[in-house]
C-alpha positions in Angstrom: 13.0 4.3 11.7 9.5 2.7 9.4 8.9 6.7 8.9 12.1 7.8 7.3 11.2 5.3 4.7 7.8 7.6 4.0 10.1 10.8 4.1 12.0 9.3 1.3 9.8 8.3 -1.6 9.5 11.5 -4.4 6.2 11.1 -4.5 5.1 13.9 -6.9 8.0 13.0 -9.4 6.3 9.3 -9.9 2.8 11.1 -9.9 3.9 13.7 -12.8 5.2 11.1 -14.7 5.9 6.8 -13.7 1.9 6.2 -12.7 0.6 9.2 -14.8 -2.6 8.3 -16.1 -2.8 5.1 -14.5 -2.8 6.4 -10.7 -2.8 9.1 -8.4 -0.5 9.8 -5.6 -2.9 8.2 -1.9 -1.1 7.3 1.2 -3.8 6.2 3.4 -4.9 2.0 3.1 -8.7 2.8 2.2 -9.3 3.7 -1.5 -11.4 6.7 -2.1 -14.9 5.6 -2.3 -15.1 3.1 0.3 -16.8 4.6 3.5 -14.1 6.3 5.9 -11.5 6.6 3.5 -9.2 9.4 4.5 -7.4 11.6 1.3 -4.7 12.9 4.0 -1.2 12.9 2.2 1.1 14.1 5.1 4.4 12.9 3.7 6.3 14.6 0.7 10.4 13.9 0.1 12.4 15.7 2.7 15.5 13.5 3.0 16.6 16.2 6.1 13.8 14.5 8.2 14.7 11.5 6.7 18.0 11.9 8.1 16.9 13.2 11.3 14.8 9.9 12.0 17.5 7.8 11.0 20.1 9.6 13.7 17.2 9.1 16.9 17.3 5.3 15.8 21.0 5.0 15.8 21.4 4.6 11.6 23.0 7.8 11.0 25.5 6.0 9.0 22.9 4.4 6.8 22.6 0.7 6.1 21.7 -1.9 3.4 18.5 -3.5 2.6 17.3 -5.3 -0.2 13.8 -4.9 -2.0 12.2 -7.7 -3.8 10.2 -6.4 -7.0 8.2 -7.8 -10.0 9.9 -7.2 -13.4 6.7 -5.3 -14.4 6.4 -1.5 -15.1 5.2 0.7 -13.1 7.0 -1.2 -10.2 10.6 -1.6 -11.8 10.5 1.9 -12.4 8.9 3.0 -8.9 12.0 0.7 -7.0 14.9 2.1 -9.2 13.0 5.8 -8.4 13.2 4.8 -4.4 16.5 3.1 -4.7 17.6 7.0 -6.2 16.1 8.7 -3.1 17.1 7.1 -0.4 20.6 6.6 -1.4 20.6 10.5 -0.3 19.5 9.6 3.1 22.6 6.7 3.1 20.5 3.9 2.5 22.0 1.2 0.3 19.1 -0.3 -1.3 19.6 -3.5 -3.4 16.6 -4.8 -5.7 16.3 -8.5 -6.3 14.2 -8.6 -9.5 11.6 -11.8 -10.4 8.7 -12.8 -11.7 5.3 -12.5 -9.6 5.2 -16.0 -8.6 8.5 -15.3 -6.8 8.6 -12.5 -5.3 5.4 -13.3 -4.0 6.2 -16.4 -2.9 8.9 -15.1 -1.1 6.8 -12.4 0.5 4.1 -14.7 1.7 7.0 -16.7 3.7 8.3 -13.9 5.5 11.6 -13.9 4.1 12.0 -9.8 2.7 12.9 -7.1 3.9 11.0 -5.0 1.6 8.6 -6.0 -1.0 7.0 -3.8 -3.1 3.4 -4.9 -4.5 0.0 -4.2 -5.1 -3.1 -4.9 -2.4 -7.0 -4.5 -3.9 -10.3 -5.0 -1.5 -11.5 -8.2 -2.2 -15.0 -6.8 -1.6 -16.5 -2.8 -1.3 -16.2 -2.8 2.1 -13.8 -1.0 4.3 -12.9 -4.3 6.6 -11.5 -5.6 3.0 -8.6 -3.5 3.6 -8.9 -2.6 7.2 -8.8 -6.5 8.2 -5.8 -7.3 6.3 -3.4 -4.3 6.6 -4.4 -3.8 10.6 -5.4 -6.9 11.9 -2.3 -9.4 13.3 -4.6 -12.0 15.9 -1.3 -14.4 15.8 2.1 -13.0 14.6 4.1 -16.1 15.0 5.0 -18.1 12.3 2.6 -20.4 13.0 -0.5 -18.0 12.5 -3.1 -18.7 10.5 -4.7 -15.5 9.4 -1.8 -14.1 7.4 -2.9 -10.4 6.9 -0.3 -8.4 5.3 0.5 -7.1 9.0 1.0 -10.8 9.9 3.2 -10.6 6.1 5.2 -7.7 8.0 5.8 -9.7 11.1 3.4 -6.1 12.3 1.6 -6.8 15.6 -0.8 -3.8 16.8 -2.2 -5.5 19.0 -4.3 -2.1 19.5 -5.6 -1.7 15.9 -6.7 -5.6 15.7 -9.3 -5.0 19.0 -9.9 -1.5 17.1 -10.8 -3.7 13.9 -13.1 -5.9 15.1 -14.8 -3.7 16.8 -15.3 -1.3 13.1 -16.8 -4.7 11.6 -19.7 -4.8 14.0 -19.9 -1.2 14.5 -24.0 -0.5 13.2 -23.5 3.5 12.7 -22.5 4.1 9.6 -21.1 7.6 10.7 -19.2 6.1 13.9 -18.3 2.8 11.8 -16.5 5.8 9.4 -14.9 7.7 12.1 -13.0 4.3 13.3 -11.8 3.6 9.7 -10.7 6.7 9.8 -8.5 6.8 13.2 -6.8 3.3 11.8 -5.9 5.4 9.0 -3.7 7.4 10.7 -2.6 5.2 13.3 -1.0 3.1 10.3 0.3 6.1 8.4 2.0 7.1 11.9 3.4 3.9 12.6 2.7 1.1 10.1 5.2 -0.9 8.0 3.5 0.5 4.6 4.6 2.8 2.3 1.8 3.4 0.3 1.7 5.5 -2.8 -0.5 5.4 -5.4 -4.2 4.4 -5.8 -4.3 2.4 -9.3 -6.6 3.8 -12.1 -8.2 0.9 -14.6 -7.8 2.0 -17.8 -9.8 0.3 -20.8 -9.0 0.5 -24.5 -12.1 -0.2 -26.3 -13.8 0.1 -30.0 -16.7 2.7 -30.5 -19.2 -0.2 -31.6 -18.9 -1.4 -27.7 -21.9 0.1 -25.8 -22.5 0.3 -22.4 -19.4 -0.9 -21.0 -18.3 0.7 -18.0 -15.4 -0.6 -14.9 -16.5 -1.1 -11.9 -15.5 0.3 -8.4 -13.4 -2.9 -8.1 -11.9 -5.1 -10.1 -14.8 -7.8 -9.9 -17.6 -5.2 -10.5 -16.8 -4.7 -14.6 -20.2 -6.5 -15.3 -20.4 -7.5 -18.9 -24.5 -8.5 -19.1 -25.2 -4.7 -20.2 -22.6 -4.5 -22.8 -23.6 -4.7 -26.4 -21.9 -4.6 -29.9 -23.6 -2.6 -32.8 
């Protein structure tokens, strides 16, 4: 049912024009750049399979579900965009707009059904990422590392021995090739939806030198940067 959800987002249609300039259309949870990220965009809207997924689950009537977003653009426009397409598949979607510190909140306590957000590596690594959207050691609510698979109530089991064993992988080219396989094994199965890789855009004056943004966002080192 998770992958009728990916059959229903119009992805090219919020490329061309919701995150143009600011984003470009990446389904797979490693950014491109870090080592093993995979550029594979296998999903497109085709609200037949859509459909067709929703039948072998028993939904071919449809159903409502709610979808708690930010009152920030892009992601106001992104939900309402979503909301649009899979209302052709039958699915009443509902948005329940708020600021970040509430829908966050809200999304930390395992209380959506669908939250839509942004994720960043918190360092330039690929167990950044890896670690937090396919790693679940304890999925009760008691569980103390809460991943967003653990966010997700998620619980591959599989891809959390698979992680750990990436982190202390010491061939760079192996280490890759297991980055890699989670890749897929989330975009076949996993609770995300993901769409876009963000762009960092800075507006600057011509009498700023050497400025330049970094691969993340705490890389845009300012000791080079001069003012004539």
């Amino acid at each position: 049912m998770v992958e009728a959800f990916k059959y229903l987002v119009d992805y090219d249609a919020i490329g061309e024009t919701l995150i143009k300039g600011i984003g470009t259309i990446h389904q797979t949870f490693l950014p491109a750049g870090q080592l093993g990220a995979s550029n594979d965009t296998p999903y497109s809207l085709n609200v037949e399979k859509a459909k067709e997924l929703l039948a072998k689950a028993g939904l071919a009537d449809g159903f409502s579900v709610t979808m708690d977003v930010r009152n920030t653009q892009p992601v106001t426009g992104i939900a309402e965009n979503v909301q649009q397409t899979l209302a052709q598949a039958g699915i009443k979607l509902e948005i329940i707009p708020g600021d970040g510190k509430q829908t966050l909140t809200k999304y930390r306590a395992r209380q959506h059904d669908i939250y839509i957000g942004q994720w960043g590596s918190d360092y330039f690594d690929p167990n950044s990422n890896a670690e937090t959207f396919t790693y679940n050691a304890d999925n009760s609510d008691e569980g103390t590392n809460k991943t967003l698979a653990w966010r997700n109530a998620w619980d591959p089991q599989d891809l959390t021995e698979k992680t750990q064993a990436a982190l202390l992988e010491k061939d760079s080219d192996k280490r890759a090739a297991i980055y890699e396989e989670l890749q897929e094994e989330v975009l076949e199965r996993g609770p995300f939806v993901i769409i876009f890789q963000q762009t960092e855009v800075a507006g600057y004056s011509d009498k700023l030198k050497n400025y330049k943004l970094g691969p993340s966002f705490d890389t845009n080192f300012l000791h080079s940067v001069t003012k004539e």
